[in-house]
C-alpha positions as CSV (number, residue, x, y, z in Angstrom):
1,X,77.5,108.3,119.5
2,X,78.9,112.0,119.2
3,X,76.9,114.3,116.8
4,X,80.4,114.4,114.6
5,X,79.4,110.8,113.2
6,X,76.7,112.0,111.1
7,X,77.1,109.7,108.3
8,X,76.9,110.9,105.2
9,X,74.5,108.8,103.0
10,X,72.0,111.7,102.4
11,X,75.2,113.3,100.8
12,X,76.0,110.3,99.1
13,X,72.3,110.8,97.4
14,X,73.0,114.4,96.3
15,X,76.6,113.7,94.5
16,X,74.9,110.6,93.0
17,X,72.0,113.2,91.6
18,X,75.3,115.7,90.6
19,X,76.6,112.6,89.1
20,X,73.2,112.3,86.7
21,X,73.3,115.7,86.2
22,X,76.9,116.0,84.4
23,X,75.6,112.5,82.7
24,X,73.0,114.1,81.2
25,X,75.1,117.2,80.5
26,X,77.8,114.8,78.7
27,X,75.5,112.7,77.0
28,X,73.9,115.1,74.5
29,X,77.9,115.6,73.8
30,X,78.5,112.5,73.1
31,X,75.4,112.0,70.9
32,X,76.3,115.2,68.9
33,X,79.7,114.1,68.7
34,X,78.8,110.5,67.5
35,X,76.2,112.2,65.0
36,X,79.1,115.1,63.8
37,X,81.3,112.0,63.4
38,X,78.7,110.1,60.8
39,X,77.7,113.5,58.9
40,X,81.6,114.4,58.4
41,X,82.4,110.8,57.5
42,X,79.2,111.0,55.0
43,X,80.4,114.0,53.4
44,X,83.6,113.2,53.7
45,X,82.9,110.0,51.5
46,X,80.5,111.7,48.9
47,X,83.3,114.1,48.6
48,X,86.0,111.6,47.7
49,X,83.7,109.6,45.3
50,X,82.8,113.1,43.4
51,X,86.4,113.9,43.2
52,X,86.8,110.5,42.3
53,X,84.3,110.9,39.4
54,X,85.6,114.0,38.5
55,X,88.9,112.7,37.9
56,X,88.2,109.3,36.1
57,X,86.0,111.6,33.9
58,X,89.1,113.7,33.5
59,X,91.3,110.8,32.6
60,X,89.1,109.4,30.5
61,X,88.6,112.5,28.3
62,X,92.5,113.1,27.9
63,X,92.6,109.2,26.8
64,X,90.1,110.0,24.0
65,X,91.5,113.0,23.2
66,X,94.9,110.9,23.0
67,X,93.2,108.3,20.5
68,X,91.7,111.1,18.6
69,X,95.3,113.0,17.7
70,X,96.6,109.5,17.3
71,X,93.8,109.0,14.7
72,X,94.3,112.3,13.0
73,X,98.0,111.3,12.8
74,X,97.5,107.7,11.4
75,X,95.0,108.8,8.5
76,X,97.3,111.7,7.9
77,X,100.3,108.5,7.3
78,X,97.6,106.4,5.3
79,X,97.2,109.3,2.8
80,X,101.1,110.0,2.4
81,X,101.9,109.0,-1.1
82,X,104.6,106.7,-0.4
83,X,102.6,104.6,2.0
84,X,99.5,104.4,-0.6
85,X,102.2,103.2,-3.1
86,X,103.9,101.0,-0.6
87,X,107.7,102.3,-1.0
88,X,109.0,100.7,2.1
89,X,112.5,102.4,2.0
90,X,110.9,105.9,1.6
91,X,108.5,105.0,4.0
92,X,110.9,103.8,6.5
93,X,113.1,106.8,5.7
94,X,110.0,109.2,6.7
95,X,109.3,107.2,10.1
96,X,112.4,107.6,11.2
97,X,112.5,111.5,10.9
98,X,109.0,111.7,12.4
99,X,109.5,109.2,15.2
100,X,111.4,111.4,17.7
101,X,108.1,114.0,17.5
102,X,105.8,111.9,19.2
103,X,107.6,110.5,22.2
104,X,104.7,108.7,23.6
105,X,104.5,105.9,20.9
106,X,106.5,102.9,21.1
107,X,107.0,102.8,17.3
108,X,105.0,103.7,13.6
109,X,104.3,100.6,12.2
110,X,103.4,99.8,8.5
111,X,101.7,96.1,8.6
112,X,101.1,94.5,5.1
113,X,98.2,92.2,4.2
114,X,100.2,89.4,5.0
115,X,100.8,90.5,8.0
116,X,104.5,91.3,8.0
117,X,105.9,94.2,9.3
118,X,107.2,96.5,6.1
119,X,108.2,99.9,8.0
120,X,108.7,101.2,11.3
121,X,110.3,104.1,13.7
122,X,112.2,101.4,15.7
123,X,113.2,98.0,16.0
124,X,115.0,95.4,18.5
125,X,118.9,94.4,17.2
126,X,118.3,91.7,14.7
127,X,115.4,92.6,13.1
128,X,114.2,93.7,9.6
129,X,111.8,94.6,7.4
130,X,109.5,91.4,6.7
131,X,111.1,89.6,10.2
132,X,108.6,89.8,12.4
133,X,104.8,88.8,11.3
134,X,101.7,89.5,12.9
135,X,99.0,88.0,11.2
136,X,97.6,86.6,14.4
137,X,97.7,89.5,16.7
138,X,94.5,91.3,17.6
139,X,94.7,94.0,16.7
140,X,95.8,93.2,13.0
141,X,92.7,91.3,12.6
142,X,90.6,93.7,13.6
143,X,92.3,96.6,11.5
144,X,92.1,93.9,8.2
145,X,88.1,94.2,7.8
146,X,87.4,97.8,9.5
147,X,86.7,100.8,7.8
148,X,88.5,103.0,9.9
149,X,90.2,103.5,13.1
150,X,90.9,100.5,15.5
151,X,92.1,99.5,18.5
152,X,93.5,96.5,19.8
153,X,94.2,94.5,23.2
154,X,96.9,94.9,25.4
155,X,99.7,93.0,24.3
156,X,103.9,93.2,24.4
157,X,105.1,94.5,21.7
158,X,107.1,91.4,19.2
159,X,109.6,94.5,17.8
160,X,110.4,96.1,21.4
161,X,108.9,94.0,24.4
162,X,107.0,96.8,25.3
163,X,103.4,96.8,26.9
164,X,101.1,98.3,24.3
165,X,98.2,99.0,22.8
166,X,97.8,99.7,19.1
167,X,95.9,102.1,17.4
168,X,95.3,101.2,13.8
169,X,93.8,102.8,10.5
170,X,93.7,101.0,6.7
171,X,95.9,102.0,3.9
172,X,94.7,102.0,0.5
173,X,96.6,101.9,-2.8
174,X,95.7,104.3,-5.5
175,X,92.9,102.1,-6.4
176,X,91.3,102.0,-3.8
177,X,92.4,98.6,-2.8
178,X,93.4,97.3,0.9
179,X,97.0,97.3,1.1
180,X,97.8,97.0,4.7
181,X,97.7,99.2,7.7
182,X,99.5,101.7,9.8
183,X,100.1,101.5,13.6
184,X,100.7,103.5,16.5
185,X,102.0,101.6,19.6
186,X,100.8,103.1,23.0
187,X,104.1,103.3,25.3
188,X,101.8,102.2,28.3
189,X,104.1,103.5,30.6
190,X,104.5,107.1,29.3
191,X,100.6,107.2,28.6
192,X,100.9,106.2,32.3
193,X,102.8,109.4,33.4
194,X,101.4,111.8,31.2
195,X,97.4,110.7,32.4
196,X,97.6,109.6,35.7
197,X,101.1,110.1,37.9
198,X,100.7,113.9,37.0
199,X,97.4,114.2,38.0
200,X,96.4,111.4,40.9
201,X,97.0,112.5,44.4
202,X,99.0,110.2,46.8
203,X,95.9,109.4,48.5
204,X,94.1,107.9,45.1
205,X,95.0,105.3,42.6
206,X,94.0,105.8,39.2
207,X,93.8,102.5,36.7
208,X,92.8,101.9,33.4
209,X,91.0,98.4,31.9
210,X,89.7,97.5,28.6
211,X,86.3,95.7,28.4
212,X,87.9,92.2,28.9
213,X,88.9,93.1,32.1
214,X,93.0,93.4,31.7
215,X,94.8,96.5,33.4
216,X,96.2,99.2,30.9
217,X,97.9,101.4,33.2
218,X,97.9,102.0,36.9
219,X,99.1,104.5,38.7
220,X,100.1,102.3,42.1
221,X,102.8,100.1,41.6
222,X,102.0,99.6,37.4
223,X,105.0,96.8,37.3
224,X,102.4,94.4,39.3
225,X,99.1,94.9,37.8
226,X,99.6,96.4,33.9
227,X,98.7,93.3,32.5
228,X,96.6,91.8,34.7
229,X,93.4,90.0,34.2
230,X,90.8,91.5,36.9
231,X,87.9,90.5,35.5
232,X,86.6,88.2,38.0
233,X,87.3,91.1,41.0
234,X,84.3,92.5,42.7
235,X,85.1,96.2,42.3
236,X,85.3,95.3,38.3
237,X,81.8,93.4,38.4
238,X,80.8,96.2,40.2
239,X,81.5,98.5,37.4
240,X,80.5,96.2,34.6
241,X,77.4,97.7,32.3
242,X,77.4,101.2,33.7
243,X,79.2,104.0,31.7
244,X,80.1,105.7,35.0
245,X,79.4,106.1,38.8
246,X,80.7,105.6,42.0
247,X,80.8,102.3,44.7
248,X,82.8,102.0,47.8
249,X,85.2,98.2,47.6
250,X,88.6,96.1,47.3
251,X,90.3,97.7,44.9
252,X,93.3,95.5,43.7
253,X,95.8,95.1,46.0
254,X,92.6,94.4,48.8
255,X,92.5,98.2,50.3
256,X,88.9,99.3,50.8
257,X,88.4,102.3,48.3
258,X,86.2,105.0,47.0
259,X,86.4,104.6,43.4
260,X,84.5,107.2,40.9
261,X,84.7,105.7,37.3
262,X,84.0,106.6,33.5
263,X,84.1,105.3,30.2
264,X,85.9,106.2,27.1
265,X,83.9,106.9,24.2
266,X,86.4,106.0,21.4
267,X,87.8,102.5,22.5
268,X,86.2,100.5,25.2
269,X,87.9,101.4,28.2
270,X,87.1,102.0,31.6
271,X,88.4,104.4,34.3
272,X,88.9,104.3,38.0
273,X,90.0,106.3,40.6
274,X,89.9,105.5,44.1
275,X,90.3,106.9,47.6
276,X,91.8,105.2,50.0
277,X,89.3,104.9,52.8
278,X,92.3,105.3,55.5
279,X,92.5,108.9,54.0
280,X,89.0,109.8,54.5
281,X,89.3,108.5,58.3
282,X,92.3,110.6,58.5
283,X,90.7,113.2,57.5
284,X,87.4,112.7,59.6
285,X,89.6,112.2,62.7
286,X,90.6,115.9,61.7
287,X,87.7,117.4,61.5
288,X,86.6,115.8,64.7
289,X,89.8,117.5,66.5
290,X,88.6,120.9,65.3
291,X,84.9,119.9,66.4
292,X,86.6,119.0,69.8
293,X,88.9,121.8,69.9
294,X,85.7,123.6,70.5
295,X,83.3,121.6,72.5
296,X,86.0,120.1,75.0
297,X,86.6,123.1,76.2
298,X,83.2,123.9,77.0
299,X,82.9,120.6,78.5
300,X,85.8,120.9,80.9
301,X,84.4,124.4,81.9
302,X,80.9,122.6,82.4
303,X,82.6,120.0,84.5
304,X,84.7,122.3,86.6
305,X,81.8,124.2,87.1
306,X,79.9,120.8,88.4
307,X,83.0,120.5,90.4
308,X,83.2,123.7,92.1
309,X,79.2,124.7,92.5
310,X,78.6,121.2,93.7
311,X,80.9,121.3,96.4
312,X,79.3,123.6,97.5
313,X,75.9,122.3,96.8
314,X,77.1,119.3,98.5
315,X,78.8,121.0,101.7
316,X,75.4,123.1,102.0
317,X,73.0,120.6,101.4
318,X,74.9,118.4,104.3
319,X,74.7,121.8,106.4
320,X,70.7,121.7,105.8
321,X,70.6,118.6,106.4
322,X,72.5,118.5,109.7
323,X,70.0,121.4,111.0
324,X,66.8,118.9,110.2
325,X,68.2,116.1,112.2
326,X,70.2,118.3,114.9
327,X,69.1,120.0,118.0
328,X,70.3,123.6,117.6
329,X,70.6,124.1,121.5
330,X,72.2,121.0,122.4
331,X,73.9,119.6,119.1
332,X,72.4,116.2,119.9
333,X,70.3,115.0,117.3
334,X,66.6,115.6,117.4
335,X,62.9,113.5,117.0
336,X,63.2,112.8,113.2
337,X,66.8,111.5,113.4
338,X,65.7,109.1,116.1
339,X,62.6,107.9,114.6
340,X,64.4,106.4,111.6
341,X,67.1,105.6,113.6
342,X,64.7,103.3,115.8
343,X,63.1,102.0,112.6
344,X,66.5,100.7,111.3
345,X,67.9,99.1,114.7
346,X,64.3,97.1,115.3
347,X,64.8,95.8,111.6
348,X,68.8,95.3,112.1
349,X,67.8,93.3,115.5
350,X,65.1,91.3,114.0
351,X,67.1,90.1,111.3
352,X,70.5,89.4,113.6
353,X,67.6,88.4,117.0
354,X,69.9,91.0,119.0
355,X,68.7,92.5,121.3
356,X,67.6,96.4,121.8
357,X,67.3,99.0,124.8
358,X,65.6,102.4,124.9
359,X,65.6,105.2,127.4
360,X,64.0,108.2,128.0
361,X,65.6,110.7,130.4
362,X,63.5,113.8,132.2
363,X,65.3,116.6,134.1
364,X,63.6,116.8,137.5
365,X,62.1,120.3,138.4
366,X,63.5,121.7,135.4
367,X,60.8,124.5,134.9
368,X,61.4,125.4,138.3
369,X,65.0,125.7,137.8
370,X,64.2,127.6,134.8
371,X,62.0,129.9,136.9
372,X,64.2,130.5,139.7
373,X,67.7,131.3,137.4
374,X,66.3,132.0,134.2
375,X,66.3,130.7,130.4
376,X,69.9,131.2,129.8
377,X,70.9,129.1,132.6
378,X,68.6,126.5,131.8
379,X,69.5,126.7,128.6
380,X,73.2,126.3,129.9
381,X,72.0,123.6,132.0
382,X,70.2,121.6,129.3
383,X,73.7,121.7,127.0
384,X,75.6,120.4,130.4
385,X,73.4,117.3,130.4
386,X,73.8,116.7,127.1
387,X,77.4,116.8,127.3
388,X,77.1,114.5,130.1
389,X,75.0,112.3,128.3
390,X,77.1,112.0,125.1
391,X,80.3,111.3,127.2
392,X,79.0,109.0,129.5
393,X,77.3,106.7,127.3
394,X,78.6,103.9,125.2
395,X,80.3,104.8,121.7
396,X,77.6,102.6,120.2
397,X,75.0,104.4,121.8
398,X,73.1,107.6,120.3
399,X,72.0,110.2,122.4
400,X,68.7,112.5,121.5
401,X,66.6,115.8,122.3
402,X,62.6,114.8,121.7
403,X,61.6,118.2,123.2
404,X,61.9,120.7,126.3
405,X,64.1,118.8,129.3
406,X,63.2,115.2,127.7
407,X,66.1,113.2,126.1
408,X,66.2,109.9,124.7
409,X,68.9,107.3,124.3
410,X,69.1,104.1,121.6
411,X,71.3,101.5,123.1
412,X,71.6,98.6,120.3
413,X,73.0,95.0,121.0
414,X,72.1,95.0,124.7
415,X,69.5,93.9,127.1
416,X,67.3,95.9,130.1
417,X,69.8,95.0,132.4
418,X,73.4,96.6,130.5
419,X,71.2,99.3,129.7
420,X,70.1,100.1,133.3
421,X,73.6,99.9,134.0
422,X,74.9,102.3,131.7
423,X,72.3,104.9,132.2
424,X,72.6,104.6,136.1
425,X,76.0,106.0,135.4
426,X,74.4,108.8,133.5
427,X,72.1,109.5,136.6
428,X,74.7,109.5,138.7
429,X,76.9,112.3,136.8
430,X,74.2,114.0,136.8
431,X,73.3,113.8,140.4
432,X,77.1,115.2,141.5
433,X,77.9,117.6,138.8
434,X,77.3,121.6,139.8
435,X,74.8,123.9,138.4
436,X,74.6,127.5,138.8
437,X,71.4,127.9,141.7
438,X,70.6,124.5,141.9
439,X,70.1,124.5,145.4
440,X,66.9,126.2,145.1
441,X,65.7,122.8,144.0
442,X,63.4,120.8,145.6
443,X,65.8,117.8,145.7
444,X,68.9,120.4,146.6
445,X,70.5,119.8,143.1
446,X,69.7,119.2,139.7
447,X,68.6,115.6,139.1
448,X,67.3,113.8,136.1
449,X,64.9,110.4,136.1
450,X,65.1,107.4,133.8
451,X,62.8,105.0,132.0
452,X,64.0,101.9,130.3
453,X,62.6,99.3,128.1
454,X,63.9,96.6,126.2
455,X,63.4,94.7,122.7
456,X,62.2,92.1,122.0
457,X,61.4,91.8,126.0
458,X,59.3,94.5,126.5
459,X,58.1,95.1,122.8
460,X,58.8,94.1,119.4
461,X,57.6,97.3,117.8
462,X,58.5,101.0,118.3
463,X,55.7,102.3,119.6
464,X,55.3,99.7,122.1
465,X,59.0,100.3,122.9
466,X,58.2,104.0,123.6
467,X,55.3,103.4,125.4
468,X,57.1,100.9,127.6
469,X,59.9,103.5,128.0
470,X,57.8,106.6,128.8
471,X,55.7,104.2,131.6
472,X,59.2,103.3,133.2
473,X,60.0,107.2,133.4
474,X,56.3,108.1,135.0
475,X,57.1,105.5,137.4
476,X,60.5,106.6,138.2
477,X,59.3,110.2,138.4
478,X,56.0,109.2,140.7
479,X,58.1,107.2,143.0
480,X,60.1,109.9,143.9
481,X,62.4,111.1,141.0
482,X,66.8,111.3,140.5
483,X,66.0,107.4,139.9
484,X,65.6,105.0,137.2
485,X,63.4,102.0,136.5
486,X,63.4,99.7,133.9
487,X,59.8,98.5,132.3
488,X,58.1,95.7,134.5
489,X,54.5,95.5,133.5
490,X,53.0,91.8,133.4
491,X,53.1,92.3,129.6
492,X,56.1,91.5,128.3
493,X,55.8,91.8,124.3
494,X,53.6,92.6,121.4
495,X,51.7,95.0,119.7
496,X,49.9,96.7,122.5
497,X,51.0,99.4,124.5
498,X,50.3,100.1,128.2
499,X,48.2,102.0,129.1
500,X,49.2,104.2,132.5
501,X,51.1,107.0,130.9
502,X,51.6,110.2,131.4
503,X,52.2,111.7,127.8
504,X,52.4,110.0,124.2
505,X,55.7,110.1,123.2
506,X,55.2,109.2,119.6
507,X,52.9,112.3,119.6
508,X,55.6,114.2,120.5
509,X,58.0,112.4,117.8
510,X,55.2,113.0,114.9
């Protein structure tokens, strides 16, 4: 195996530790951002219920500012002399030149105790005076026995078919005595305009109930709902018993709001306005753009960063690591590298029972060579072998330097015999290649000798497989050397190692 198949699971180990690193740097992101995104939608909610409030309170204190003039204006009628002394075609003379002043009425009304209309500003084609009776409407009842001002339920009006609301106040004869009573009709839909359409923003729906629970105005789609009876909704319980506040439902028509609402304080009505709770996420996902308009940014400078430093990191960290595993002289990879290497081919063999074969290779004479032509050319010489090694070896196979002129070669997935055969090959490259001065050696050239040994038939373990090795090399070397021999002792496996040798090899390896 050539040194350029270093794999590259070390790397592997370091982008996978980059890969924590931007996690951790993207996490406390995206907790800020999930945190930034339940603060803004907090405020963003407390916001629209104030406003909310704000405006119902509003609302509510041009309504009883409304009944108020309306009041003023009905005792003011009650006290005119020809209402107290009941001269209908007077009276109905004066409504009609006062009716165009206050636009926002349906009609005046004079109502006597009988209950039949005597006077008013307008009236639908057919009627007249006396016509139309309303002894059993609401607010007549109510305005019959007060002392004062009144107000009735919504109802539609009998002269004009109107929605209204009246606002009544007695009349009393110069005696003293209960003659009847005077009217204004709310127009509904101008009260409408004037309160709410004016003033509520697109994104808010404003609505007025009395205490029964029936719709007075609204300012979202008012042909539907005035009328209504939403006394049984949630939202409505909700608000029931509370002269103001805020909740978060259904409004009406089913969209979630944020209502604020207030009471009136002359008639018993209640006011609501309500967010829509689309608007507040519009607005959040706003406010999280600007956020982001910031922070991504940074991020994407963090991550390019990552990118480009840990390249880097990455190609030098795979440079280090090549020079702990790799012989600097000879490029073949060193002691460390072939002790796990050995680890992981005896467990890769025990699990598949393969087979496994181990040599170790000494140059013959090689201090002498060094000694007769110098470091440089043993140096030179030493990278030749190598070379030879490497190329004449099986792709499968891994070559290694364990120290001085010793080299070592793993040969996985075949037996004493292949492997004799493959380094004999190696031996005999060797033997004919040229080297500067190497016929000053004591053989005439330069020569290497080779040990072999064999799992699981020489040793199951590495140690033993090393020791068996290195013995196979002394014997090669003591019998003569620029040979090979493969392992023969009488033991053929376990544990134990034997014990003519001439050095520890897994010293050397440590």
């Amino acid at each position: 195996m050539r040194i350029d198949k270093f794999d590259g699971r070390k790397r592997k180990s370091l982008k996978a530790r980059l890969i924590m690193l931007l996690t951790w740097m993207i996490l406390p992101f995206i907790i800020f951002s999930a945190y930034k995104a339940y603060d803004i939608n907090s405020k963003l909610e407390r916001d629209a219920q104030v406003e909310s409030l704000n405006l119902a309170r509003s609302i509510s204190q041009s309504i009883d500012d409304y009944i108020g003039a309306t009041g003023d204006l009905l005792i003011s009628i009650s006290n005119h002399n020809d209402v107290r002394t009941q001269d209908y075609a007077a009276i109905n003379e004066w409504f009609k030149r006062i009716g165009p002043d206050y636009p926002y009425y349906v009609n005046i009304i004079f109502v006597d105790m009988r209950g039949d209309i005597k006077a008013f500003v307008k009236q639908t084609k057919g009627a007249k005076r006396g016509q139309v009776n309303v002894s059993d409407a609401v607010y007549y009842k109510r305005a019959t026995t007060a002392p004062s001002l009144s107000i009735g339920d919504f109802m539609y009006s009998r002269l004009t078919g109107l929605p209204v609301v009246h606002v009544t106040h007695p009349v009393f004869n110069m005696e003293g005595e209960r003659v009847g009573l005077v009217a204004a009709s709310f127009d509904l839909t101008k009260i409408q305009h004037k309160l709410m359409v004016s003033n509520v923003p697109k994104h808010s729906v404003a609505t007025v109930f009395d205490d029964k629970g029936v719709v007075i105005a609204r300012s979202g789609n008012p042909d539907k709902w005035v009328g209504a009876d939403v006394r049984d909704k949630p939202f409505f319980k909700l608000m029931s018993g509370k002269s103001e506040g805020d909740i978060k439902a259904a409004g009406l028509d089913g969209t979630v709001r944020l209502f604020g609402y207030a009471s009136t304080t002359r008639v018993p009505w209640r006011v609501s306005v309500g967010v829509d709770r689309d608007y507040v996420y519009s607005q959040l996902r706003k406010e999280l753009a600007y956020h982001f308009m910031v922070f991504i940014p940074l991020l994407l400078i963090a991550l390019f960063g990552w990118i480009w430093i840990g390249r880097d990191v990455n190609k030098l960290h795979a440079q280090t690591e090549y020079l702990t595993l790799v012989d600097p002289l000879t490029g073949l990879y060193n002691c460390r590298k072939l002790n796990n290497d050995l680890d992981f081919e005896l467990k890769r063999s025990s699990r598949s029972k393969g087979e496994l074969a181990f040599a170790m290779v000494d140059i013959d004479h090689f201090k002498h060579y060094n000694d007769n032509n110098g470091h440089q050319e043993g140096d030179e010489a030493l990278r030749r072998i190598a070379g030879i090694l490497n190329t004449t070896v099986r792709d499968t196979d891994t070559v290694y330097r364990c120290g001085g002129e010793e080299l070592c070669v793993l040969l996985p997935g075949t037996d004493a015999k292949g492997a004799a055969s493959v380094m004999e090959r190696v031996r005999h490259e060797v033997e004919t290649a040229k080297f500067i001065g190497q016929e000053k050696q004591p053989l005439g050239n330069l020569t290497i000798s080779i040990g072999v040994a064999a799992y699981p038939s020489h040793s199951i373990c590495k140690d033993g497989l090393i020791k068996c090795s290195d013995v196979a090399l002394y014997e090669s070397k003591s019998t003569g050397r620029n040979r090979l021999e493969v392992y023969s002792s009488g033991e053929s496996s376990g544990e134990s190692a034997p014990t003519e040798q001439k050095t520890s090899y897994s010293n050397q390896c440590v």
